[in-house]
C-alpha positions as CSV (number, residue, x, y, z in Angstrom):
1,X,94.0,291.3,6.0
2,X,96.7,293.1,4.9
3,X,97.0,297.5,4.4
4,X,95.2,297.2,1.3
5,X,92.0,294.6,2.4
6,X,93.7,291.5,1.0
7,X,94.0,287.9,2.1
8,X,97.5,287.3,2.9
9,X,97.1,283.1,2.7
10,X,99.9,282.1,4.5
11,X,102.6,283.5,1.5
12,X,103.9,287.2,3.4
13,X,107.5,287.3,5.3
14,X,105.7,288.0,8.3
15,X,105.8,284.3,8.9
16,X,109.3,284.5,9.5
17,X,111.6,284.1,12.6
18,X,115.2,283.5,13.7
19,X,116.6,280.4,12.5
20,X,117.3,278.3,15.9
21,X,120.0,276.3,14.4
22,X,122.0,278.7,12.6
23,X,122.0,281.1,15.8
24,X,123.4,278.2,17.6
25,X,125.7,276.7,16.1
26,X,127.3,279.9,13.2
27,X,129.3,282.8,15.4
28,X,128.8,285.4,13.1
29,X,125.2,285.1,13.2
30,X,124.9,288.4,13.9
31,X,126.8,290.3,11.9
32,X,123.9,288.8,9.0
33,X,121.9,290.4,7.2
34,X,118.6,290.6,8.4
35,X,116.4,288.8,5.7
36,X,119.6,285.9,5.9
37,X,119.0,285.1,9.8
38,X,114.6,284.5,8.8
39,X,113.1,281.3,8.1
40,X,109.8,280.6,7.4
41,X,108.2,279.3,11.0
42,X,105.9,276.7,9.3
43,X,108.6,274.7,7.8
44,X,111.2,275.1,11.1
45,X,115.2,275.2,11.6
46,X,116.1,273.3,8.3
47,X,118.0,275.1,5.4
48,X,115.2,275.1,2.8
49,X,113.2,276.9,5.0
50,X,115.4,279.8,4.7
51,X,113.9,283.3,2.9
52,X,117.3,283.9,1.1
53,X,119.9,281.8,-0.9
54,X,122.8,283.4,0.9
55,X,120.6,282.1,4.3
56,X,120.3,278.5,3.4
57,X,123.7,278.4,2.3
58,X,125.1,279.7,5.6
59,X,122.6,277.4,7.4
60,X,124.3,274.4,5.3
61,X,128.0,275.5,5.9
62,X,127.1,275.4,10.1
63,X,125.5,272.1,9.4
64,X,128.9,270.8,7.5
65,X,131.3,272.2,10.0
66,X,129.2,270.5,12.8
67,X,129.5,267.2,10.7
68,X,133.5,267.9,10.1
69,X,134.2,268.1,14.1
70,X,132.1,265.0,15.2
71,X,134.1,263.3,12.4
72,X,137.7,264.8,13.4
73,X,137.0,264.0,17.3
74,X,136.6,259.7,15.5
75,X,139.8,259.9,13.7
76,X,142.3,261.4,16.8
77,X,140.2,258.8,19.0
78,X,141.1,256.2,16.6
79,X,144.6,257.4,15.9
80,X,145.8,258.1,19.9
C-alpha cells in the first residue's frame, strides 16, 4: 500500500536498482543522472530493463564498446 491506501501491483520505481552491468563496465557511471543508473530489478542487468531512454542507450553503448575491444584484441592477434 502506497501514501494514499492503494495497491501498488508491481508497476512503482521503487522496484528499481543500480544497473550491475553499466556500473561495471561505463566509467562515467557516476556522473549519471539518477533515474539513468535504475533498472527495474525484476527484469535484471539488460538494457530494456532500463527506467529511461537515455539509460538503455548508455547501457547499449558499454555493451558495443565491450564488443569493439574483444574484436580489436582478434584482428592485432591475427595481424602480429
Amino acid at each position: 500500500m502506497d501514501g494514499y491506501h492503494r495497491d501498488s501491483r508491481g508497476q512503482d520505481t521503487r522496484n528499481g536498482r543500480e544497473c550491475l552491468y553499466c556500473s561495471a563496465m561505463d566509467p562515467g557511471f557516476s556522473q549519471r543522472k539518477p533515474i539513468d543508473r535504475l533498472v527495474l530489478s525484476t527484469l535484471g542487468d539488460a538494457a530494456a530493463a532500463h527506467l529511461s531512454e537515455d539509460g538503455y542507450i548508455r547501457h547499449r553503448l558499454a555493451e558495443l564498446a565491450k564488443k569493439r575491444a574483444r574484436f580489436a584484441d582478434v584482428e592485432l592477434k591475427k595481424t602480429a
